[in-house]
C-alpha positions as a Python dict, from the first residue, in 0.01 Angstrom:
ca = {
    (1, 'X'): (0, 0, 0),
    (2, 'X'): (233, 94, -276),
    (3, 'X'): (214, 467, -142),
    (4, 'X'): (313, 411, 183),
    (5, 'X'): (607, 199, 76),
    (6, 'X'): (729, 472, -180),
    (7, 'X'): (704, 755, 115),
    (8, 'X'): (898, 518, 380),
    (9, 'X'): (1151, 398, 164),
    (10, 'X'): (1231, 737, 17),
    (11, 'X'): (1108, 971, 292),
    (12, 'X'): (1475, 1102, 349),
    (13, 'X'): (1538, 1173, -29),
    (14, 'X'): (1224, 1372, -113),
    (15, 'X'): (1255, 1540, 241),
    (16, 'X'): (1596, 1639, 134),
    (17, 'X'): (1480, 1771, -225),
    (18, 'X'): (1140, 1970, -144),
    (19, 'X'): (1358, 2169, 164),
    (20, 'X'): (1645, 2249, -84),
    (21, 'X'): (1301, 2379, -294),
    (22, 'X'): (1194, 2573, -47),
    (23, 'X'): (1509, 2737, 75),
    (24, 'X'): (1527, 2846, -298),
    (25, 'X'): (1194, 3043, -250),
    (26, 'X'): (1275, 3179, 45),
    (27, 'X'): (1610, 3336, -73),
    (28, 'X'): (1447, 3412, -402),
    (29, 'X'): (1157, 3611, -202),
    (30, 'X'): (910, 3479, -412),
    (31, 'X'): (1044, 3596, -767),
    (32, 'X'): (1002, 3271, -880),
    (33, 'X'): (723, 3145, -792),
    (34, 'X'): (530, 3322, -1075),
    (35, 'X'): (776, 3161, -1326),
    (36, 'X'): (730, 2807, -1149),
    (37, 'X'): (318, 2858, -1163),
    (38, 'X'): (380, 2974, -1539),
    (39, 'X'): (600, 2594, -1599),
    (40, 'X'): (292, 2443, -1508),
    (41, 'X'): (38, 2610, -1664),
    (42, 'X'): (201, 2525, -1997),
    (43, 'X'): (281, 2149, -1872),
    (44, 'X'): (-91, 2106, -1786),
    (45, 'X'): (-240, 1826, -1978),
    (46, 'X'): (42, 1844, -2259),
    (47, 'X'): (-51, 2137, -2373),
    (48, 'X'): (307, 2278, -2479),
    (49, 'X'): (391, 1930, -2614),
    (50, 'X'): (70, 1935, -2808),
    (51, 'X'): (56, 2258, -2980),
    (52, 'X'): (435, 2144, -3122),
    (53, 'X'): (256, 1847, -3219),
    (54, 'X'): (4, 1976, -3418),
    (55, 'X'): (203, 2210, -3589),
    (56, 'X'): (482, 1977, -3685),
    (57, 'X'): (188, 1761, -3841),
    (58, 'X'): (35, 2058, -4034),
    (59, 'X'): (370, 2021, -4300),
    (60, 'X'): (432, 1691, -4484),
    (61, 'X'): (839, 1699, -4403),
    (62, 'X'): (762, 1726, -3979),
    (63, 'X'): (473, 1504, -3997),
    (64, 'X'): (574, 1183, -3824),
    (65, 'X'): (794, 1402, -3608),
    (66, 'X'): (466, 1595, -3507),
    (67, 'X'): (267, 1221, -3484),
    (68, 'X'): (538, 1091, -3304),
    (69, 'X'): (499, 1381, -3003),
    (70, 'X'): (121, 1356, -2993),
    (71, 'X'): (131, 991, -2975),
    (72, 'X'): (401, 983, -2690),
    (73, 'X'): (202, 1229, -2475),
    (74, 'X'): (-110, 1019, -2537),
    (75, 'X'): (53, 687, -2449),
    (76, 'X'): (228, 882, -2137),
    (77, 'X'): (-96, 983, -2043),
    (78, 'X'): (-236, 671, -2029),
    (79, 'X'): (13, 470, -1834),
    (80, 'X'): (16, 790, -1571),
    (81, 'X'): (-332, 949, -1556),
    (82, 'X'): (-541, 625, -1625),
    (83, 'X'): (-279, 335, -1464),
    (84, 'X'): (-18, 458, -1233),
    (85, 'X'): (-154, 674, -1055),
    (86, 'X'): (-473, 528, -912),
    (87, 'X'): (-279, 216, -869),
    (88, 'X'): (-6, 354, -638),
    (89, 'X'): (-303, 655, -511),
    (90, 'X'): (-84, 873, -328),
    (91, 'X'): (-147, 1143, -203),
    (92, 'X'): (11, 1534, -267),
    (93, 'X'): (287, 1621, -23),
    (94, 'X'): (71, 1880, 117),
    (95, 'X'): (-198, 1627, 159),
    (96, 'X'): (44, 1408, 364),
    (97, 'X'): (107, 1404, 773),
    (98, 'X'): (437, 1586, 715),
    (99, 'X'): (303, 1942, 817),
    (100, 'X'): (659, 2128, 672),
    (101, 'X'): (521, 2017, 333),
    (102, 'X'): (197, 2185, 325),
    (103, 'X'): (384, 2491, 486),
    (104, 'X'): (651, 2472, 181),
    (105, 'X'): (318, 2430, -57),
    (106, 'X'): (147, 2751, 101),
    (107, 'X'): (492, 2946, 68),
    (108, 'X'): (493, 2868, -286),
    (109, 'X'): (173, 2954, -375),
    (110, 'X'): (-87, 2677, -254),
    (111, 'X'): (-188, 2539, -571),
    (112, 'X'): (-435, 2276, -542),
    (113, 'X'): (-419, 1924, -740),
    (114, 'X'): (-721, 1717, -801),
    (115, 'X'): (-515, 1389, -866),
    (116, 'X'): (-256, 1192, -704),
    (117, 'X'): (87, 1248, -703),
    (118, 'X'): (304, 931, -860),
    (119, 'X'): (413, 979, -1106),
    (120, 'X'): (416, 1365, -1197),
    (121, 'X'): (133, 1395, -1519),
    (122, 'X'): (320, 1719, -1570),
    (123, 'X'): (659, 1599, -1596),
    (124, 'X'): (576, 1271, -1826),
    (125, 'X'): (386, 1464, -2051),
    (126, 'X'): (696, 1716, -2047),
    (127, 'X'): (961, 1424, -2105),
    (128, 'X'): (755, 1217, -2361),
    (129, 'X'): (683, 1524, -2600),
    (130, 'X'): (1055, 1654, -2590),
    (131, 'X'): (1176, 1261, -2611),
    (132, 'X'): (975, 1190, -2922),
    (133, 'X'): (1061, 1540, -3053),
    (134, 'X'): (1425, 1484, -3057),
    (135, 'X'): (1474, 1116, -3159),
    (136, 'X'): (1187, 1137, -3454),
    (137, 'X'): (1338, 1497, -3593),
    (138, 'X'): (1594, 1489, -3857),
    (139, 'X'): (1975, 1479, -3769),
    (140, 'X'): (2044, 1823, -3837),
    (141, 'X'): (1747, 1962, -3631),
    (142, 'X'): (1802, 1747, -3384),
    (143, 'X'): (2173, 1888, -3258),
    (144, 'X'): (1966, 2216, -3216),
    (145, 'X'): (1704, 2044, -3026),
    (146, 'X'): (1870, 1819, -2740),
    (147, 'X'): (1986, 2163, -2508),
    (148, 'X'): (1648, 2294, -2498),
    (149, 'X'): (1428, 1987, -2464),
    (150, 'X'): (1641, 1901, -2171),
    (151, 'X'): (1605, 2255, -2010),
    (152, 'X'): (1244, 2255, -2061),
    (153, 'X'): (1212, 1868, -1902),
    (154, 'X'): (1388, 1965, -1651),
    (155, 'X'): (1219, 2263, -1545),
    (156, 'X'): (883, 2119, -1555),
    (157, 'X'): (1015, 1844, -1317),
    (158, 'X'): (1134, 2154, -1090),
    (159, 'X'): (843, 2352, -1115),
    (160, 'X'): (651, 2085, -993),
    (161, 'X'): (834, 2017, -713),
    (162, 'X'): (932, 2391, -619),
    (163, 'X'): (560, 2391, -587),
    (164, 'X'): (565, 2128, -362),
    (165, 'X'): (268, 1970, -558),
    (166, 'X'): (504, 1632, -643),
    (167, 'X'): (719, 1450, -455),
    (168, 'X'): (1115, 1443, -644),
    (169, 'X'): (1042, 1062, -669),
    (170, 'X'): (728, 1123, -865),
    (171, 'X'): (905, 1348, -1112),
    (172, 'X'): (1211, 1090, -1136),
    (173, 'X'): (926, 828, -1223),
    (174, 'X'): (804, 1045, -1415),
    (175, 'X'): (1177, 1089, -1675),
    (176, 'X'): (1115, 688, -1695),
    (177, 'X'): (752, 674, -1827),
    (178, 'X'): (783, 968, -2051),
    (179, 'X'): (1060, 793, -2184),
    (180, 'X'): (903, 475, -2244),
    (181, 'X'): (628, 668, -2416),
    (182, 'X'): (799, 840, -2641),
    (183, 'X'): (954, 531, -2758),
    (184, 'X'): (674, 304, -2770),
    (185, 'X'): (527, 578, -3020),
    (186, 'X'): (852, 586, -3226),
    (187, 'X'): (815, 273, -3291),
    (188, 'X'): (447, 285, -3339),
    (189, 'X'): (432, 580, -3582),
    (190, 'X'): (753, 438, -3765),
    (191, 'X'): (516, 126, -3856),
    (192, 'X'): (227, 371, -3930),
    (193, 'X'): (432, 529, -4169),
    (194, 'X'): (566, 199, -4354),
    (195, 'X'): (215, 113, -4404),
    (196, 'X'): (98, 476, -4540),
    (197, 'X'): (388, 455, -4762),
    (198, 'X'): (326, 90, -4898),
    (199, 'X'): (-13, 198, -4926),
    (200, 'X'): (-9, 512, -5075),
    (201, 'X'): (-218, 452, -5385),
    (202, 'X'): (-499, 478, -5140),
    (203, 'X'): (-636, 841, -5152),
    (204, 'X'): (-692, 891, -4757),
    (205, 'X'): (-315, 737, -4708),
    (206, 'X'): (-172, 949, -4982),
    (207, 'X'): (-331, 1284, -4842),
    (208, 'X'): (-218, 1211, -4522),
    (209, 'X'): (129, 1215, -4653),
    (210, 'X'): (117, 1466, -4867),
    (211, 'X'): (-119, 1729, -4699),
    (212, 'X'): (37, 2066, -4687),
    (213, 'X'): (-149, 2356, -4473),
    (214, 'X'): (40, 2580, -4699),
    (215, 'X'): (-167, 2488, -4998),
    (216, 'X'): (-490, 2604, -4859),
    (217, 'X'): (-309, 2958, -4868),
    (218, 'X'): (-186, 2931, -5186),
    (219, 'X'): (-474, 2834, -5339),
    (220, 'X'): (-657, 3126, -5144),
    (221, 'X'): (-430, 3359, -5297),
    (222, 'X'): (-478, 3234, -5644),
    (223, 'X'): (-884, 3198, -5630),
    (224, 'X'): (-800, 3588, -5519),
    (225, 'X'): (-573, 3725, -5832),
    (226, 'X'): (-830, 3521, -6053),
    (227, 'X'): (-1140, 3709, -5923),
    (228, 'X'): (-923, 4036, -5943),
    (229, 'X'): (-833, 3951, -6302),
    (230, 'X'): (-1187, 3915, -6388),
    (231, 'X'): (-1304, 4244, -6267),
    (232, 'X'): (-1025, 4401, -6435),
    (233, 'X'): (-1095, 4246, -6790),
}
C-alpha cells in the first residue's frame, strides 16, 4: 500500500516533527491549543479561502482575483478530498500503531477526523486560496499580500499537525497540491476571462464583468430620496 510506504519511508521525519509539536504544548500548558483548534475551524472545508472569494467577486476590479481563489480551492479539493486521499487511505496518526501519537492527539485536544490523512484537506485548501490570491491580485496589492498569506499557510499546516490530526508529510504534500491548484485555476480563469471579454456583447458575459454589488445600494438609496421627494411635493 501507498500508506504503509509513506509511514516507513518517512517514519523518522514525522516522528521527529509531531514530538517537537508536542513539546510545544506541553511548555505552552495548553495556551495554544485553543488558537490551534480556532486555525482549523476556519481552514475547514475552505471556508476562510471562500468567504475572500466571494467577496473579491462581489466588485468588478477583484473579480477574477476572487474566481481565481474559489476555483483553486475547488480544484484542490478535488485532487485531495475526491483523489488523493482514498487512493493513498491512510490513516490519522492517532489512528496508527504508534501509541505516543494518539497520546500527543489527546494532549492537544482529541479532535476527531472522519477522513484520511494524505494529504492535509486543511492545508491545500489553505495554500491554494492564498496562492491564487497573491499571483491573480494586482502588483501593488500583491507586495501587501505575500507576508500574510504565507503566515496564514503556514499556520494552518501547524495547526494541523500541533493537533496531531496530520502527519508533517501530509501537510508538505499538501504546499504541492495547493500549489498546483491555484495555478491550474490561474490559468483557467485567465482563459475564462479572454473569452468574457471577446464576448462581451453578450448580456450574461457583459454582466458578469461589469456587476457591481455596490449598485444594488445605490440604487436603493435613490428609489429612497425619490419616494421621499414625492411625499414632500
Amino acid at each position: 500500500m501507498i500508506a504503509d510506504w509513506i509511514n516507513s519511508t518517512f517514519a523518522g521525519f514525522d516522528y521527529a516533527i509531531l514530538e517537537f509539536f508536542h513539546s510545544l504544548a506541553e511548555n505552552a500548558s495548553f495556551i495554544l491549543n485553543p488558537i490551534m483548534e480556532f486555525m482549523s475551524i476556519i481552514g475547514d472545508n475552505g471556508y476562510f479561502g471562500f468567504a475572500i472569494a466571494i467577496i473579491l467577486m462581489l466588485f468588478p476590479k477583484t473579480r477574477k482575483c476572487g474566481a481565481c481563489v474559489f476555483c483553486a480551492i475547488a480544484i484542490g479539493a478535488l485532487f485531495t478530498n475526491i483523489a488523493i486521499k482514498n487512493i493513498v487511505a491512510r490513516p490519522r496518526p492517532y489512528a496508527s500503531d504508534i501509541a505516543a501519537f494518539k497520546e500527543w492527539w489527546t494532549y492537544a485536544g482529541a479532535h476527531l477526523e472522519s477522513e484520511f490523512s494524505f494529504p492535509s484537506g486543511h492545508t491545500t485548501a489553505a495554500m491554494a486560496s492564498m496562492t491564487a490570491l497573491c499571483i491573480a491580485a494586482s502588483k501593488k496589492a500583491r507586495k501587501w499580500l505575500i507576508a500574510p498569506s504565507i503566515l496564514f499557510v503556514v499556520l494552518m499546516g501547524a495547526a494541523r499537525n500541533y493537533l496531531v490530526v496530520h502527519y508533517p508529510t501530509d501537510v508538505i504534500a499538501a504546499f504541492i497540491v495547493g500549489g498546483i491548484a491555484a495555478l491550474a485555476s490561474f490559468f483557467l480563469i485567465k482563459n475564462i476571462w479572454k473569452l468574457l471579454e471577446k464576448h462581451e456583447n453578450v448580456k450574461l458575459f457583459a454582466f458578469a464583468l461589469s456587476f457591481d454589488v455596490r449598485s444594488i445600494f445605490k440604487r436603493s438609496k435613490k428609489n429612497a430620496d425619490t419616494a421621499q421627494e414625492n411625499e414632500v411635493s
